[in-house]
C-alpha positions, 0 to 999 in steps of 0.5 A: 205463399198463397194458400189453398182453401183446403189448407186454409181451413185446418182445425187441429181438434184435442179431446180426451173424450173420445166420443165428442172427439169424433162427434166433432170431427165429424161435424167439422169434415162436413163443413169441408174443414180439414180436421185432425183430431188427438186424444191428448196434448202430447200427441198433438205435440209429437206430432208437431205444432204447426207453423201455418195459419189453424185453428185449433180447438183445445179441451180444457181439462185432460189428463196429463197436460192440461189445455191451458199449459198446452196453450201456454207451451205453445207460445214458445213456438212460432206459430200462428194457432188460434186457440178455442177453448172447449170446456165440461163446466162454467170455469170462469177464472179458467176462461179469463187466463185463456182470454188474456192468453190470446184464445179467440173463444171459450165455449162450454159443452154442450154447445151448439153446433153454429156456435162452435162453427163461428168460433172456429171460423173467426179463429181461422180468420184472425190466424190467417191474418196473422199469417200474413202480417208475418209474411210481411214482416218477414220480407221487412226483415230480409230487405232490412238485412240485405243492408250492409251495416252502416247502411242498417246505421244510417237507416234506423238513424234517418228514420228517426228524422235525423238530418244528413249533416246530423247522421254524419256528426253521428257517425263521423264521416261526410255528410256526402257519404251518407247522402250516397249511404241514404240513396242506397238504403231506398233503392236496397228497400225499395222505398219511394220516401223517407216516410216509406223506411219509416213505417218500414223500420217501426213495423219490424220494431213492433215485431220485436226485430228491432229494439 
């Protein structure tokens, strides 16, 4: 679904201190991004961890949850955040665990204003891109399994490069039927070619909806 530029531009902003904590949403709304502020980590999550393409930008030390357990709870859900990172001190082995975590950047106040604004917006476009990868392998997924089963069957097993004769060994039937089975998977995709099911088939493994 197309999004519009407004909700495009959505930075969920979590900040004990209250007085950067509007400083910044305030700097953001001024740039026309959409802002919503918390002042902790639970209210960010009981108000719910967005599902669609953010940026959120997160302090690292608060009381209660810190932003690098918040960051690590987030992974449980499916969403496609992208995290930056703000910090009052140089905490470098903190830094490095929210990098290898997947946060986009890690910023030490004070920072400049630009700074703060590229790192939000690279965030913003690597959590819209995201977005569309799992839109596509959403589609993947639902054509994959408007397949029967033997369809599914024959189609993991012709995308590994296995011949007809080969499948219907496999499956012990005619290798007839999987001729027709085959051409009912490519129409039911929507495939051109066999290499077409192929890239199919290995996206969705990537995804982890196949094994």
């Amino acid at each position: 679904m197309p999004l519009s530029e407004f909700a495009a531009k959505t930075v969920h902003v979590v900040d004990d201190d209250l007085n950067l904590l509007r400083a910044i949403s305030r700097l953001l709304r001024s740039h026309e991004y959409a802002v919503v502020a918390h002042s902790s980590a639970a209210g960010f999550l009981k108000a719910g961890v967005p599902d669609g393409p953010a940026c959120l930008l997160l302090d690292l030390n608060m009381p209660g949850m810190t932003g690098l357990e918040l960051q690590q709870l987030i992974t449980e859900y499916d969403s496609r955040l992208a995290i930056v990172f703000i910090s009052g001190q140089a905490d470098v082995p903190a830094a490095i665990r929210a990098m290898k975590s997947g946060a986009i950047d890690f910023l030490t106040k004070p920072f400049e204003s630009e700074a703060l604004l590229a790192a939000i917006n690279t965030a913003l476009e690597r959590s819209r891109a995201n977005h569309v990868v799992d839109g596509e392998v959403q589609k993947d997924w639902e054509l994959f399994q408007s397949l029967s089963r033997r369809e599914r069957e024959v189609c993991l097993l012709f995308s590994k490069g296995l011949l007809n004769k080969q499948i219907a060994g496999e499956l012990g039937t005619t290798e007839r039927t999987i001729k027709a089975q085959r051409g009912s998977v490519m129409r039911k995709l929507g495939a051109g070619s066999v290499p077409e099911v192929v890239r199919l088939v290995e996206r969705l493994r990537t995804a982890g909806r196949l094994v």
